[in-house]
C-alpha positions in Angstrom: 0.5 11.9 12.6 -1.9 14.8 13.5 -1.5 16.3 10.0 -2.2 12.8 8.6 -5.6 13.0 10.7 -6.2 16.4 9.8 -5.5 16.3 6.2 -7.7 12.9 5.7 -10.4 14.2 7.9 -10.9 17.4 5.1 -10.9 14.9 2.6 -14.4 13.9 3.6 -16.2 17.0 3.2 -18.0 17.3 0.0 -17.0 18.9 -3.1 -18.9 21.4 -5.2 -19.2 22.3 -9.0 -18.7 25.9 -9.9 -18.0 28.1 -12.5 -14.4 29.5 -12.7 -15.3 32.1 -16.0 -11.4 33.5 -15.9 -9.6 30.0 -15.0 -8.9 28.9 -18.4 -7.1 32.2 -19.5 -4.7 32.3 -16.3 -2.6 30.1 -17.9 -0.9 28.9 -14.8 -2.0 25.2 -15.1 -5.0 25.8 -12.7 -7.7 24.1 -15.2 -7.0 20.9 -16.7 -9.2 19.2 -18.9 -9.8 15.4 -18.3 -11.8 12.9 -19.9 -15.0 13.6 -18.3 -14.9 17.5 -17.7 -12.3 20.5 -16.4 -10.8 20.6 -13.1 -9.7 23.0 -11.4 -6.9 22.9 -8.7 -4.2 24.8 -6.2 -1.1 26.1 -8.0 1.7 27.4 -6.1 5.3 28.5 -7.7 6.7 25.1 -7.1 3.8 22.7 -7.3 0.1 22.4 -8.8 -2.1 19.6 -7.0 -5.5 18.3 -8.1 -7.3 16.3 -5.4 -11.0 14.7 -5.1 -11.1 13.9 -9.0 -13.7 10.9 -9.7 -11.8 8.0 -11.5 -15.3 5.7 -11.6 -18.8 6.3 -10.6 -19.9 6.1 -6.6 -19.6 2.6 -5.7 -23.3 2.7 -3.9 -26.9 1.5 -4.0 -26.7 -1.4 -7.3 -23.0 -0.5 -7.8 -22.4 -1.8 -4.3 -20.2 -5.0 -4.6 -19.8 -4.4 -8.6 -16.5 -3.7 -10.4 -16.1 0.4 -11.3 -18.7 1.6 -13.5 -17.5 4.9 -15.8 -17.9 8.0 -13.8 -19.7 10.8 -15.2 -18.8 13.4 -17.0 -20.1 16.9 -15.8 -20.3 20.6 -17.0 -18.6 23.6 -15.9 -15.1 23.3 -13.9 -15.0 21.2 -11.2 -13.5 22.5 -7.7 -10.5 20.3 -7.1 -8.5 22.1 -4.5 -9.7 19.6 -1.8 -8.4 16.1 -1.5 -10.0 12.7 -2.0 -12.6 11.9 0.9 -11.6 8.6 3.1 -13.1 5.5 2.4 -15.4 3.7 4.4 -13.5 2.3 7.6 -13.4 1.8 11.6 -10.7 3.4 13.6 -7.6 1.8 12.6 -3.5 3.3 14.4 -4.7 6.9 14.4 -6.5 7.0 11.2 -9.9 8.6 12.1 -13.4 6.5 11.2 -15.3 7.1 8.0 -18.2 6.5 6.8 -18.2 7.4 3.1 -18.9 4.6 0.5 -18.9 7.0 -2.3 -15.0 7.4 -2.2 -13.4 6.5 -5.9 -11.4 9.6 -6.0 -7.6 10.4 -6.6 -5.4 13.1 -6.6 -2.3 14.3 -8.6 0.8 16.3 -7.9 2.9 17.9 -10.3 5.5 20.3 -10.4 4.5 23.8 -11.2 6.6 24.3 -14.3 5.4 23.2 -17.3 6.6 20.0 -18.7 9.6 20.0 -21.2 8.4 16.7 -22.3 5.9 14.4 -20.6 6.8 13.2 -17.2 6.8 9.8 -15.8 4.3 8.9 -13.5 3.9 7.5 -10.2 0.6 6.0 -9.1 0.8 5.8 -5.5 -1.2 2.8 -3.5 -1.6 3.1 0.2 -1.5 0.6 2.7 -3.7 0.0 6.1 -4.3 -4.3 5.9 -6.6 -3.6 3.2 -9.6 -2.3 5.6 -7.8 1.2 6.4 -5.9 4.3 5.2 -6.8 7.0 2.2 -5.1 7.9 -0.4 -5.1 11.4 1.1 -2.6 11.0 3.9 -0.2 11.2 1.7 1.5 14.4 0.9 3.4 13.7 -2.5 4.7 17.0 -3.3 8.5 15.8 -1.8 8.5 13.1 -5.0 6.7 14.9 -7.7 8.7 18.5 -7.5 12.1 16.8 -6.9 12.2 14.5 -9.1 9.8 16.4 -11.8 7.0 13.3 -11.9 3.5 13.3 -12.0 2.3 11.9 -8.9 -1.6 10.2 -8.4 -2.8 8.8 -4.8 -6.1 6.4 -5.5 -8.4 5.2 -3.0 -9.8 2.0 -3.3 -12.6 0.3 -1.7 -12.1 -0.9 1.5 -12.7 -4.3 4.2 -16.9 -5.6 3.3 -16.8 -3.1 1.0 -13.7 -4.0 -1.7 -13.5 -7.5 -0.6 -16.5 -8.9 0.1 -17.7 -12.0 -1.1 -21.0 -14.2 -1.5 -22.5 -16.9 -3.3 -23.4 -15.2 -7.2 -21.5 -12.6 -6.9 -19.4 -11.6 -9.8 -16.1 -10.4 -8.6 -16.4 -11.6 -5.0 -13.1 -10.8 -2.9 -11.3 -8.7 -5.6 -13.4 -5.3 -5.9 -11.0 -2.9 -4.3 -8.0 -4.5 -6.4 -10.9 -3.8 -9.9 -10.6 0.0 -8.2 -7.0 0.2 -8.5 -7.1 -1.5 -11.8 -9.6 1.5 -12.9 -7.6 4.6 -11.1 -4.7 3.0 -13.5 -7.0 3.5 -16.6 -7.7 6.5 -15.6 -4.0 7.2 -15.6 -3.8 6.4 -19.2 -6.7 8.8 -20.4 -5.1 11.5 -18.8 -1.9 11.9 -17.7 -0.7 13.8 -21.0 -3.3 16.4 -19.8 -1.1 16.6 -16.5 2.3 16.5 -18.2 2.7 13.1 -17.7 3.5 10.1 -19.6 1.0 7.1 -19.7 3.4 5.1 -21.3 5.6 5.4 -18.7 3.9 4.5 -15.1 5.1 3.6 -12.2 3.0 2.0 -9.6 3.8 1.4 -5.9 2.6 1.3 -2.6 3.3 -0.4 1.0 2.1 -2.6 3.2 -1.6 -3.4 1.8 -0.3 -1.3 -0.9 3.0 -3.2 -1.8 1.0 -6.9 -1.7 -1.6 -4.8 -4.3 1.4 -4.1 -6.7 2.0 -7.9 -6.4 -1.7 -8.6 -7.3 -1.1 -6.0 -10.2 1.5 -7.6 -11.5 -0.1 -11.1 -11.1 -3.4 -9.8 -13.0 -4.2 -10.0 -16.3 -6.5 -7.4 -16.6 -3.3 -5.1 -15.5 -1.8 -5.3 -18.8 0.1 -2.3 -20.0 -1.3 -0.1 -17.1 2.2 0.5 -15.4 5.6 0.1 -17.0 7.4 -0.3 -13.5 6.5 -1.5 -10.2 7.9 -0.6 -6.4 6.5 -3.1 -3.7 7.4 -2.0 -0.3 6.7 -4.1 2.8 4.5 -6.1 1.1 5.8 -9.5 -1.0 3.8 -11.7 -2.8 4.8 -14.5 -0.3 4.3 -12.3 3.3 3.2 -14.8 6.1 1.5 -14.7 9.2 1.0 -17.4 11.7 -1.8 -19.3 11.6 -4.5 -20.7 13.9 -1.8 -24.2 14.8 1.4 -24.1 16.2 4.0 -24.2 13.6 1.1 -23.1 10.8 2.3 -19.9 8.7 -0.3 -18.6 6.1 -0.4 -16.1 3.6 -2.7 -13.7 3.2 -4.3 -14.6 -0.5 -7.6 -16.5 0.0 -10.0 -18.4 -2.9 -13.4 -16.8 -3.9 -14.9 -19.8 -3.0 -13.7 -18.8 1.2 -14.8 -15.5 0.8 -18.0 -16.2 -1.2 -18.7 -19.0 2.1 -17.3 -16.5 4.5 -20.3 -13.6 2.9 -23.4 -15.9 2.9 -25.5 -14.9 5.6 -23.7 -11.5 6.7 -25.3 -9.3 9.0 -28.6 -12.1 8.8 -29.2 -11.0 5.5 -30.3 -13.8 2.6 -29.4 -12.7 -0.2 -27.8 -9.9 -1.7 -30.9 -7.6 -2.0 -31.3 -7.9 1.4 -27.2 -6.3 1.8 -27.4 -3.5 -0.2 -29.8 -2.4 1.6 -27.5 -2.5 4.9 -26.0 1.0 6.6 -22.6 1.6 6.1 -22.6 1.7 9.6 -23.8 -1.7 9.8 -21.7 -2.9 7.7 -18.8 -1.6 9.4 -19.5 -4.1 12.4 -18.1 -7.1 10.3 -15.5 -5.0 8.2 -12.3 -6.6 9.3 -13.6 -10.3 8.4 -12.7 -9.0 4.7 -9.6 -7.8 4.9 -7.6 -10.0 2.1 -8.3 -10.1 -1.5 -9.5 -13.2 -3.3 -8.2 -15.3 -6.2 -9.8 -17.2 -8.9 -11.5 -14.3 -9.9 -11.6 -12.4 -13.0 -9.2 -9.7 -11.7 -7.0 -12.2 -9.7 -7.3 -15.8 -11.6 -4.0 -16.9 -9.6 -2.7 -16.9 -6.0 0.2 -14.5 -6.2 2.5 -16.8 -4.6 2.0 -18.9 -7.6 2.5 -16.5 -10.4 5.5 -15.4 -8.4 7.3 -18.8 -8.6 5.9 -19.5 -11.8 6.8 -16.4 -13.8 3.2 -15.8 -14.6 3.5 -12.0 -14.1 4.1 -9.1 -15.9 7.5 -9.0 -16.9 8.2 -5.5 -16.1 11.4 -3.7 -14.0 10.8 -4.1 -9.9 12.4 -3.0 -7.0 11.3 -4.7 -3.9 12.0 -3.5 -0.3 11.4 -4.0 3.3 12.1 -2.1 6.7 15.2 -4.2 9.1 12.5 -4.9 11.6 8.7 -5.0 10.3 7.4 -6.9 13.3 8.2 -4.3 16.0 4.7 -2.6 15.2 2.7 -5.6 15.7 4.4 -7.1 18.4 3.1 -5.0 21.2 -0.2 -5.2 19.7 -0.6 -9.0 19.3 1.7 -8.8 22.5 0.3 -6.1 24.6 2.4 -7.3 28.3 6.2 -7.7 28.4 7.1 -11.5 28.0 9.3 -12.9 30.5 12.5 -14.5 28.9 11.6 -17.4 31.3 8.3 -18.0 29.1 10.1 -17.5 25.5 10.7 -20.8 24.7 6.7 -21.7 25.5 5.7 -19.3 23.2 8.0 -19.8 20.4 6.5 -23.3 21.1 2.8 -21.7 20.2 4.0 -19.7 17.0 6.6 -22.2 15.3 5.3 -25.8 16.6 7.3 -27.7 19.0 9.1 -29.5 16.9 11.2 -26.4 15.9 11.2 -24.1 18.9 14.4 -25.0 20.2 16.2 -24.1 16.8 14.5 -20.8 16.6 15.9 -20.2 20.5 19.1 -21.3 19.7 19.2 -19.0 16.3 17.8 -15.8 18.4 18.5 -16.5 21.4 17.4 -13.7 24.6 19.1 -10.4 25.4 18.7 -9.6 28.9 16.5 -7.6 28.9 13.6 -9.7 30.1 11.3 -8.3 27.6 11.3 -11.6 25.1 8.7 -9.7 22.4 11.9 -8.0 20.6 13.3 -11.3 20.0 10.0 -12.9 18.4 9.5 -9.8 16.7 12.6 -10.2 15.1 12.3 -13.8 14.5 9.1 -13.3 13.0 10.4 -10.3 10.5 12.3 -12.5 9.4 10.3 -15.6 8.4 7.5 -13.5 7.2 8.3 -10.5 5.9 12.0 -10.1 4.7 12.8 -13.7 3.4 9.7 -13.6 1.4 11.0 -10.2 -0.1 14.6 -12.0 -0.6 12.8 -14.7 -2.7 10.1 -12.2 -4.6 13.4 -10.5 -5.6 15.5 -13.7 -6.8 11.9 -15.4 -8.7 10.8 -11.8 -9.9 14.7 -11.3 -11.3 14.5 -14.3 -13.8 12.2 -12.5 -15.8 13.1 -8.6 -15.4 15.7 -6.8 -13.5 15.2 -6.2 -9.9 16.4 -4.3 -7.6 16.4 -4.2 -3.5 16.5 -2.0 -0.8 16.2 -2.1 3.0 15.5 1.1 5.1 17.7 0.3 8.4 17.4 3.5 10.6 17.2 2.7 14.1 16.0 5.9 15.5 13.2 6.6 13.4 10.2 9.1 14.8 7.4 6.5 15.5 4.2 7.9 13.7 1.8 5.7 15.3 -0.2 5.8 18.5 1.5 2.4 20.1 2.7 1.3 23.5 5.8 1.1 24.8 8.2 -1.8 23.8 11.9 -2.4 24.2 13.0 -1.0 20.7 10.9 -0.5 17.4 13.6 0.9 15.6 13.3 0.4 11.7 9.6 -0.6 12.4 6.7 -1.1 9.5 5.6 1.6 7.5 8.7 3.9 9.2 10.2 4.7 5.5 7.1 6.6 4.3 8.5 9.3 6.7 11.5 9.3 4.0 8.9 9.6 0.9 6.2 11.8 2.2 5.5 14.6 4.0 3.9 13.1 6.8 5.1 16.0 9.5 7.2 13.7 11.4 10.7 15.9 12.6 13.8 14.6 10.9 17.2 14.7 11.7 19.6 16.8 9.3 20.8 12.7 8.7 17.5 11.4 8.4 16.7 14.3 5.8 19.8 13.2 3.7 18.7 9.5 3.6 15.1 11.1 2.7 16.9 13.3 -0.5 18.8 10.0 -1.3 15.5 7.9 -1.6 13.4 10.0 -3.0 15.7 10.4 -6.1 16.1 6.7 -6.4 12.6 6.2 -6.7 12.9 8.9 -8.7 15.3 7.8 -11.1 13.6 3.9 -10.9 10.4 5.6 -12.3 12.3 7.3 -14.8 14.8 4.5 -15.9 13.8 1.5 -14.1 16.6 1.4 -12.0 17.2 3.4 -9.0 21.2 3.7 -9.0 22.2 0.3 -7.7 21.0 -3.3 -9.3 21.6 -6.7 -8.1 23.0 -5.9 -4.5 20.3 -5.0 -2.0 20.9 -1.2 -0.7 20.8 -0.5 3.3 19.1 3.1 3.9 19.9 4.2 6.9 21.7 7.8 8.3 25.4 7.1 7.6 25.1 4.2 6.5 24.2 3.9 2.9 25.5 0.7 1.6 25.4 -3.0 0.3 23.9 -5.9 2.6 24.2 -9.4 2.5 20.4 -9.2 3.4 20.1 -13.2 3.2 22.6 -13.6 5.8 21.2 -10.9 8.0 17.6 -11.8 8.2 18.7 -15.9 8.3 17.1 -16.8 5.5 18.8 -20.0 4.7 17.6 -20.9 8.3 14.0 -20.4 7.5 14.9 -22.5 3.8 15.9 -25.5 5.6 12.5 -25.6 8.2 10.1 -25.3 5.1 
């Protein structure tokens, strides 16, 4: 986690033009020539990366709360040997604060060889409950140089800043998902000037990131931007519980919410009065934003609609989850051990009376008199890996899909968290298996990372990552088929809709 920090605390410093008079003749791939100017980047013998690259113009001043303007083009070469600065945000599990609005950046990895013939790509979209994380803390040089792929990591606007709403605002709640929409153009100008193919893209991300690959592929506007899609730990249909017992919400909400939800920010009123407002100040009220909007131009449907009613783009899709996504939130919506003697009372508070005796007979307590490992797992369940069962079965009617669930139990933890009785396969614990993220692995844990890697390797490449209708367990030793429905209950959940 401390490289994380270190790596996306860099990314905030500014980045020069200069001259680089001897660049172009090296001939090592250093200087690359992109639609708005040359760029100049670090080149080692098995990898070139290109960071801090401006995919639209800086999202400040008027541009605050618009959808991406064209960057800029500029003169000279352009230093691109540091990465993309963090976008605005408050201090979120480890990930320093920042205070950067101009932030529309990306980077790109690429092997160091030159291409035989154009690469795919792989546009990578982070997660962090759309109000946190950078596109910099992640070190993609593990999936470009092994599986010889063009990798790009794009920021997006942020919380108040990317989904933000009010009253006359044209694009209210979707300007962050406008910003990926761009960093995919971008893609398609120049990828051939990386070695890459724009015609065949792949775009994925978790968490925040894998519900933004559903929005993607939901959106309009996101036609023939990507070829493929990977969403990981983050279905269309993810739920959370709601403000009433037995109440389970998804995490979509209508412009007309957000634009109800923005009138009057801060004590501003009107919009005038906003973009005048501090970053700093707007950062106070950053986490009311923190879900994208429908009905917009970018997002004209719910998700969970276009899902179940094929209105998507029909394109190949593997969708995944981690065994046991609640164990990172459960200490923090949990902080004290719960008593076994008080599970049934709070099962009561989450799932409604009328079915809390079914969910304590269906996972019932373990001894250990710690009951937050059995309502994490309940909650996995109904919210996170059901609704991944069911993107995969309403996705597959259209395209082929495919499945995976990383399993390992004893997976480093990454983030600053208290203790709880196990957090085993927790969320977000696979991107130790895709990224360099400086975690220590196992000599086991590194074969499950080689084995994943080249599936999403070959997925980007073919559109299928070496396994099709069966859902794949990841885990040391244990590489396999699941009968994922069974496992997570998900006829259970079925019959108490």
């Amino acid at each position: 986690m401390n490289r994380m920090v270190t790596v996306a605390s860099a990314a905030a410093t500014a980045i020069a033009l200069i001259q680089v008079p001897g660049a172009q003749a090296d001939g090592d791939g250093r200087v690359v020539s992109t639609d708005k100017g040359l760029v100049s980047g670090t080149v080692t013998s098995t990898y070139r990366t290109f960071g801090n690259i401006p995919f639209a113009a800086p999202p400040v001043g008027e541009n605050r709360w618009k959808d991406p303007q064209p960057a800029s083009a500029w003169q000279g070469v352009r230093d691109a040997t540091m990465p993309a600065p963090v976008c605005a945000q408050n201090s979120q599990l480890g990930q320093p604060p920042s205070q950067v609005e101009d932030c529309l950046y990306l980077n790109v990895v690429t092997p160091a060889k030159k291409a035989v013939k154009p690469r795919p790509v792989m546009v990578w979209i982070h997660g962090g409950a759309f109000t946190a994380g950078s596109a910099s803390s992640y070190d993609a040089r593990w999936l470009a140089t092994k599986n010889d792929v063009v990798v790009v990591t794009v920021n997006y606007r942020l919380g108040v800043f990317g989904f933000f709403g009010h009253p006359g605002l044209p694009g209210s709640g979707a300007f962050g998902l406008a910003d990926q929409q761009a960093g995919l153009r971008w893609v398609q100008r120049n990828a051939a000037a990386f070695g890459g193919n724009p015609r065949n893209v792949t775009v994925f991300g978790e968490s925040a990131g894998g519900l933004s690959v559903c929005a993607q592929l939901a959106s309009p506007r996101a036609a023939g931007l990507f070829a493929k899609a990977i969403i990981q730990s983050g279905p269309c249909g993810l739920t959370t519980p709601g403000t009433k017992p037995g109440e389970f919400v998804h995490i979509w909400r209508t412009r007309t919410d957000v634009e109800k939800q923005g009138a009057g920010t801060l004590g501003c009123p009107d919009l005038a009065c906003l973009r005048q407002q501090p970053v700093d100040k707007l950062l106070t009220v950053h986490g009311l934003f923190n879900a994208p909007a429908y009905d917009t131009a970018v997002l004209p449907v719910d998700p969970v609609v276009a899902q179940r009613t094929g209105r998507m783009h029909h394109v190949p899709t593997m969708v995944g989850s981690t065994h046991d996504e609640m164990t990172l939130f459960a200490p923090l919506i949990f902080p004290q051990p719960i008593p076994e003697s008080g599970y049934r009372a709070v099962l009561g508070q989450l799932f409604g009376e009328r079915d809390a005796d079914r969910v304590a007979a269906r996972y019932p307590v373990n001894g250990n008199n710690d009951a937050r490992d059995e309502l994490a797992t309940a909650l996995t369940d109904k919210g996170w890996s059901c609704p991944s069962q069911q993107a995969r079965r309403q996705l597959g009617r259209y395209a082929r899909v495919s499945g995976y669930e990383f399993a390992d139990q004893d997976i480093p933890m990454i983030f600053p968290l208290p203790p709880f009785p196990d957090y085993k396969a927790y969320h977000g614990s696979e991107l130790l298996m895709l990224f360099d993220l400086g975690a220590p692995l196992t000599a086991a844990q590194k074969k499950v990372s080689d084995y994943m890697i080249a599936a999403w390797g070959h997925f980007a490449r073919t559109g299928d990552p070496g396994w099709r209708s069966q859902v794949r367990s990841l885990a040391p030793g244990a590489i396999t088929g699941t009968d994922f429905a069974r496992d997570h209950q998900c006829g259970f959940w079925s019959s108490m809709l």
